[in-house]
SETIDREN-34850 format. One record per residue: residue number from 0; residue in one letter; chain; x, y, z of N, C-alpha, C, CB in turn. Coordinates in Angstrom, 3 decimals. Glycine has a CB too. Layout:
N
resi  resn  chain  n_X  n_Y  n_Z  ca_X  ca_Y  ca_Z  c_X  c_Y  c_Z  cb_X  cb_Y  cb_Z
NUM  A  A  X  Y  Z  X  Y  Z  X  Y  Z  X  Y  Z
...
//
This chain:
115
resi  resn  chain  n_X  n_Y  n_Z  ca_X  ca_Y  ca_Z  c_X  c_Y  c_Z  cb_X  cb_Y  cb_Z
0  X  A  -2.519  74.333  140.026  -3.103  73.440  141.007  -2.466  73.723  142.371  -2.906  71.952  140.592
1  X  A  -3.137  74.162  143.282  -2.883  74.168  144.530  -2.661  72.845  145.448  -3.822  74.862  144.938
2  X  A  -1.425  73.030  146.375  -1.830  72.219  147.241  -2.256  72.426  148.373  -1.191  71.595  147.371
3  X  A  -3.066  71.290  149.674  -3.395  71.890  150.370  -2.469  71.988  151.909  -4.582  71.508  150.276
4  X  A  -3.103  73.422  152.317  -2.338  73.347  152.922  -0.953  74.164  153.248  -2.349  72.519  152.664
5  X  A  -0.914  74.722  151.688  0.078  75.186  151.731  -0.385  76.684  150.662  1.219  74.033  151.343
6  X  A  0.265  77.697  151.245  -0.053  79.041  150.668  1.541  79.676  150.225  -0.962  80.078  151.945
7  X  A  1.401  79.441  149.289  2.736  79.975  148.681  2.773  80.883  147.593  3.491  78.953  148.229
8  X  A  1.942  81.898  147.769  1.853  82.896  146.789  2.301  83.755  147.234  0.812  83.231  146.296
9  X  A  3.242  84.121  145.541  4.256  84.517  145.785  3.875  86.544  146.220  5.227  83.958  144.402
10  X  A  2.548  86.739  146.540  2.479  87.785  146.594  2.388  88.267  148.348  1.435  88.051  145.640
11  X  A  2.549  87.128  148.695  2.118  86.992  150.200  3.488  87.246  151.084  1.426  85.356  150.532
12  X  A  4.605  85.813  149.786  5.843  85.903  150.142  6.163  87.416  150.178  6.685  85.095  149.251
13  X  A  6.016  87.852  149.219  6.692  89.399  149.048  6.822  90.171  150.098  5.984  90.286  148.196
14  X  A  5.383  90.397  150.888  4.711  90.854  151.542  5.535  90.481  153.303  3.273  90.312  151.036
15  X  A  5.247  89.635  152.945  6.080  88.844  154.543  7.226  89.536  154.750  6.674  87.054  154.476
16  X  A  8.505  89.462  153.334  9.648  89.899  153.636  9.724  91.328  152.749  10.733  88.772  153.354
17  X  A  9.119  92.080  152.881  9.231  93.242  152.541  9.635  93.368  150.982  10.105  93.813  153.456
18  X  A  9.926  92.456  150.189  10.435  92.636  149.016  11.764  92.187  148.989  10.315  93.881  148.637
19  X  A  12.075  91.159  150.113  13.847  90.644  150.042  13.497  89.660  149.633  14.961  90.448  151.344
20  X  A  14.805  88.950  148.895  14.542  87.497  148.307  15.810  87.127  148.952  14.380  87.207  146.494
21  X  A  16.297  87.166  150.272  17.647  86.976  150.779  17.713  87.616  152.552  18.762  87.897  149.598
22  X  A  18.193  86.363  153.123  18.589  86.922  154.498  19.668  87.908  154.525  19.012  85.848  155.389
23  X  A  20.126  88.600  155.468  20.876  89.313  155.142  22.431  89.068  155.462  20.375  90.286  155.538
24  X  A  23.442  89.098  154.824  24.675  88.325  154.374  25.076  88.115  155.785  25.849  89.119  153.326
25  X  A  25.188  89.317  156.540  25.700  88.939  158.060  25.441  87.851  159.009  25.374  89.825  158.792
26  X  A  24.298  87.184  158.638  23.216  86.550  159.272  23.271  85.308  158.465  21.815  87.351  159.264
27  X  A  23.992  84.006  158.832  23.922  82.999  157.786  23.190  81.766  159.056  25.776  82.596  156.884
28  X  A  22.232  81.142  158.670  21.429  80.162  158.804  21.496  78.926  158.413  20.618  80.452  158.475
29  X  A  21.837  78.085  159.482  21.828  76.597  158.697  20.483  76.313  158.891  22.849  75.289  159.310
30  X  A  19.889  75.181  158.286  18.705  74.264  158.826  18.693  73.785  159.891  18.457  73.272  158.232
31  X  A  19.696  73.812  160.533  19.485  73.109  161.963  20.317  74.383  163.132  20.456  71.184  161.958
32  X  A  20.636  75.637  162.462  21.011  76.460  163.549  19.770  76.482  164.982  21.222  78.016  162.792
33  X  A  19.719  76.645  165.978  18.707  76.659  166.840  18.610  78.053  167.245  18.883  75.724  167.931
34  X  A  17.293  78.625  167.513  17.162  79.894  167.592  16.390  80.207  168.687  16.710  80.398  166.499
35  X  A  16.328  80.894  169.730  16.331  81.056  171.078  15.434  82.748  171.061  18.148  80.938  171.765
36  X  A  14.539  82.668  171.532  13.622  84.105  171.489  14.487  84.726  172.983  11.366  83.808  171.713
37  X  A  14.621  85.628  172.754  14.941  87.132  174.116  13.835  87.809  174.425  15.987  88.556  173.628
38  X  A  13.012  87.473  173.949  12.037  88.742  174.873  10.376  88.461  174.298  12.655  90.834  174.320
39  X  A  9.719  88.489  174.312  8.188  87.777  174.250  7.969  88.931  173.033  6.890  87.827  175.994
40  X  A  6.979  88.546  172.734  5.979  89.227  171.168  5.902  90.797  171.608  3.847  88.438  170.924
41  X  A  5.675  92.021  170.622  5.325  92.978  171.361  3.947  93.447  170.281  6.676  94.082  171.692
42  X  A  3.063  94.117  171.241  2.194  94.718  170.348  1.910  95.468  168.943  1.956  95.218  170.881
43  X  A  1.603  95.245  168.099  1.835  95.632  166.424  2.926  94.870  166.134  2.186  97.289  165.978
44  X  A  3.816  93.794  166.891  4.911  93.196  165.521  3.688  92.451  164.327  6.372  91.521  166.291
45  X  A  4.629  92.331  163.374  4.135  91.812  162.218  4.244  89.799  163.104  5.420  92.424  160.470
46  X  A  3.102  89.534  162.169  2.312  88.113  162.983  3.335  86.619  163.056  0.662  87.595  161.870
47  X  A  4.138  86.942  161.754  4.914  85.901  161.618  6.093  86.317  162.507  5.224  85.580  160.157
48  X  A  6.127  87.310  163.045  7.472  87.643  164.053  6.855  86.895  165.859  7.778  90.015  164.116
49  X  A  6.107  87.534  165.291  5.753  86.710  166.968  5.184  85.534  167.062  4.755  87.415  167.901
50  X  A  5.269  84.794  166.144  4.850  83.607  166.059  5.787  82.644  166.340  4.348  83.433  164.975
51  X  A  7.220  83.356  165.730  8.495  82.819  165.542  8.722  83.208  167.338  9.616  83.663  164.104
52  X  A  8.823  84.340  167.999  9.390  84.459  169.343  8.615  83.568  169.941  9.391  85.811  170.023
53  X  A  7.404  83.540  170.113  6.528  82.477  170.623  6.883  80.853  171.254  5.747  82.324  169.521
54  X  A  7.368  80.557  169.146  7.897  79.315  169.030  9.041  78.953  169.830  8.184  79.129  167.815
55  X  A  9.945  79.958  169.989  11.430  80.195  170.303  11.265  79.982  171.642  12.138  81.632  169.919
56  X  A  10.223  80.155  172.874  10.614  80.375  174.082  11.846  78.951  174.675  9.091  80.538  174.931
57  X  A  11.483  78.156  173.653  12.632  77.275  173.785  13.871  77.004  172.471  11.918  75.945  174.116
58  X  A  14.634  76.500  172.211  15.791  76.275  171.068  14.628  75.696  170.629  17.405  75.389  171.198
59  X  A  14.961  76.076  169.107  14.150  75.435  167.978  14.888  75.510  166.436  12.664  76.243  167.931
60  X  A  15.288  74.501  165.841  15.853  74.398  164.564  15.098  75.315  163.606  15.842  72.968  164.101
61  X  A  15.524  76.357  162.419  15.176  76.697  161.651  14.401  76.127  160.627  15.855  77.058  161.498
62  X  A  14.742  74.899  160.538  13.423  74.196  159.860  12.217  73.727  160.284  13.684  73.248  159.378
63  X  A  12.796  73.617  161.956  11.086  73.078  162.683  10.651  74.501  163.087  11.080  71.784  164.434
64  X  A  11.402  75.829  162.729  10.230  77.040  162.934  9.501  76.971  161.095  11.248  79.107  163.482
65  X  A  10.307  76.671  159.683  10.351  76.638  158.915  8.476  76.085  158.706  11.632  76.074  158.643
66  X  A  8.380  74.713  158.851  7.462  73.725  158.911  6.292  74.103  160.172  8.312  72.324  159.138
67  X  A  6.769  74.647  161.038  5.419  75.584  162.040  4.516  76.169  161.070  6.012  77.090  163.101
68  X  A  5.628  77.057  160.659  4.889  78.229  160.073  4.116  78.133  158.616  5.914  79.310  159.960
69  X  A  4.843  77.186  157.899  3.982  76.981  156.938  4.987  77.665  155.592  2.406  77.733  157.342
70  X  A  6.198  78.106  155.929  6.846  78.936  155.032  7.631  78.692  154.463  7.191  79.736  155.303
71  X  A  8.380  78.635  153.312  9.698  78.121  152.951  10.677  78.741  153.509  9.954  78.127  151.674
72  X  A  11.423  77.387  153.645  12.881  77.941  154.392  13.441  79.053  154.139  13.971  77.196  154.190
73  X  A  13.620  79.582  153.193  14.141  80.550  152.546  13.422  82.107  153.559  13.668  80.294  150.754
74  X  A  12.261  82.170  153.021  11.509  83.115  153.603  11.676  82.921  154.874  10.225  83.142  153.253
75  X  A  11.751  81.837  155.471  11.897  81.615  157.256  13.229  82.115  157.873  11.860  79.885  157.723
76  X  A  14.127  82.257  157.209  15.360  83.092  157.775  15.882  84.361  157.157  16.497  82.264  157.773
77  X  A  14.810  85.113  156.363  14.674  86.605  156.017  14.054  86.635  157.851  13.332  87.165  154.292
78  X  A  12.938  86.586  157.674  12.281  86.947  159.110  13.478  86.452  160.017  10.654  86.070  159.499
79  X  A  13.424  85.456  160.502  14.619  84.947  161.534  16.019  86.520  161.894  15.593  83.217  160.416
80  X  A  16.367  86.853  160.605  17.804  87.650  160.124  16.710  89.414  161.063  18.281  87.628  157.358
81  X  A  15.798  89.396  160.779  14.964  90.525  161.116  15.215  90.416  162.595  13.360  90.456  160.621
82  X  A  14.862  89.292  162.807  14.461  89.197  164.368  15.794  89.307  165.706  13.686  87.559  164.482
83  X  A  17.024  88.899  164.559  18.491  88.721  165.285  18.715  90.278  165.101  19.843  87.525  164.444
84  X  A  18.673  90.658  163.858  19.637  92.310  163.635  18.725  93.189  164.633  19.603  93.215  161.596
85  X  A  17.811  92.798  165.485  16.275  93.624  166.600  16.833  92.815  167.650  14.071  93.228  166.210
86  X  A  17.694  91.906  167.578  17.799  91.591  169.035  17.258  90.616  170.178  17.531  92.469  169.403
87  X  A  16.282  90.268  169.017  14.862  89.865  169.569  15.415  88.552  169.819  13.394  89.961  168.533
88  X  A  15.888  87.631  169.274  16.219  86.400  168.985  17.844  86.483  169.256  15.709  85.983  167.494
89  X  A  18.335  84.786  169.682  19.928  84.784  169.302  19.534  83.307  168.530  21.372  84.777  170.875
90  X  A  21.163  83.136  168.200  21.241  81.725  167.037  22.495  81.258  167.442  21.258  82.046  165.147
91  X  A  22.275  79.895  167.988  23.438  79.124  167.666  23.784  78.500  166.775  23.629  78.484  168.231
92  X  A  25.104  78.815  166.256  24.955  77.672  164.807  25.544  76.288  165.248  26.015  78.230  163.234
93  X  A  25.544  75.755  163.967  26.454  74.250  164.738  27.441  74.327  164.623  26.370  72.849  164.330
94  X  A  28.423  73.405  165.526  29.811  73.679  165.357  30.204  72.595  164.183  30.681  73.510  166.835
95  X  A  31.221  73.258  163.574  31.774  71.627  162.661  32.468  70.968  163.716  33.067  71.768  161.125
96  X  A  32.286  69.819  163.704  32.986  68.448  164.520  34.327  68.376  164.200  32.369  66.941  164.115
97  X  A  35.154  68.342  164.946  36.229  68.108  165.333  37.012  66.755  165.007  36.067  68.327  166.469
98  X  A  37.336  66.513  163.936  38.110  65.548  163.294  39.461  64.361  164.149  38.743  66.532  162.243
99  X  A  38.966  63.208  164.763  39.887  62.749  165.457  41.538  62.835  164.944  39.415  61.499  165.641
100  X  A  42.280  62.794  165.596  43.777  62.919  165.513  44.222  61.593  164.742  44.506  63.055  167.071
101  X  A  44.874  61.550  163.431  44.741  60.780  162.593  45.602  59.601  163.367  45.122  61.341  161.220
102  X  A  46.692  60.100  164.283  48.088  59.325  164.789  46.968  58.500  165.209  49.433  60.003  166.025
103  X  A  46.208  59.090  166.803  45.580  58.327  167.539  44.470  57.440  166.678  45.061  59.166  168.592
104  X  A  43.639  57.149  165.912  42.786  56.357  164.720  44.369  55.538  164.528  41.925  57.544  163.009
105  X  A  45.037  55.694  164.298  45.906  54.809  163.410  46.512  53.467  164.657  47.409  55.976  162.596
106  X  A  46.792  54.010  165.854  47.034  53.241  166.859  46.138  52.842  167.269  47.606  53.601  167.666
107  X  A  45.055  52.859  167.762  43.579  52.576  167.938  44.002  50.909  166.871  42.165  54.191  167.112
108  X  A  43.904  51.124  165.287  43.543  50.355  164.518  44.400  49.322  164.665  43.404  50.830  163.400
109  X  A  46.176  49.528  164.821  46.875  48.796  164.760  46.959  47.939  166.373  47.945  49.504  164.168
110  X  A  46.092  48.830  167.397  45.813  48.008  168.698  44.739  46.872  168.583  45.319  48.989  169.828
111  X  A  43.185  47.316  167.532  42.556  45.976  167.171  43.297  45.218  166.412  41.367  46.059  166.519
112  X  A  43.947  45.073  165.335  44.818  44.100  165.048  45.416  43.165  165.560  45.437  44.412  164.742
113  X  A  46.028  43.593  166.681  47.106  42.950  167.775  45.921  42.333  168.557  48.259  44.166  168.806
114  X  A  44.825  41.963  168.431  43.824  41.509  168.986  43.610  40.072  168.374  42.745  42.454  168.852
//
């Protein structure tokens, strides 16, 4: 049973990413890395590449290019990993947050107290 809407055969997938079932190790992708196009579509790229630079002319989360396109995440940062190792694209990832200084939380707490 199909749903609609959604084309997920797996022969299409194949096709898209050449036969990878994996971004490539150098290239790690969060769901919310934001990905930034360098340089506009060029003539003969493959459709989902320039769909993605397109999307990109501004930061765009890997899942809201993910959900554009119609593709699973997975498959959305094989292409993405294509488009960085070409140059075409950059990626910011997120930073991990910076954990307050436990001393300062602890004086903080013992200053509401004294309240």
């Amino acid at each position: 049973m199909s749903r609609p809407g959604r084309d997920d055969s797996p022969d299409r997938l194949y096709m898209l990413t050449g036969g990878r079932s994996r971004a490539d190790s150098a290239h790690r992708f969060d769901l919310v890395t934001l990905v930034v196009a360098e340089c506009a579509p060029a003539p003969g790229m493959q459709s989902e590449h320039a769909a993605i630079l397109r999307m990109c002319d501004r930061p765009a989360a890997v899942v809201e290019i993910a959900a554009e396109l119609r593709l699973p995440v997975n498959i959305t940062k094989i292409l993405l990993s294509d488009l960085l190792t070409a140059g075409r694209v950059s990626a910011r990832h997120p930073r991990a947050a910076a954990l307050p200084d436990p001393q300062i939380l602890e004086q903080v707490l013992v200053g509401l107290r004294n309240l």
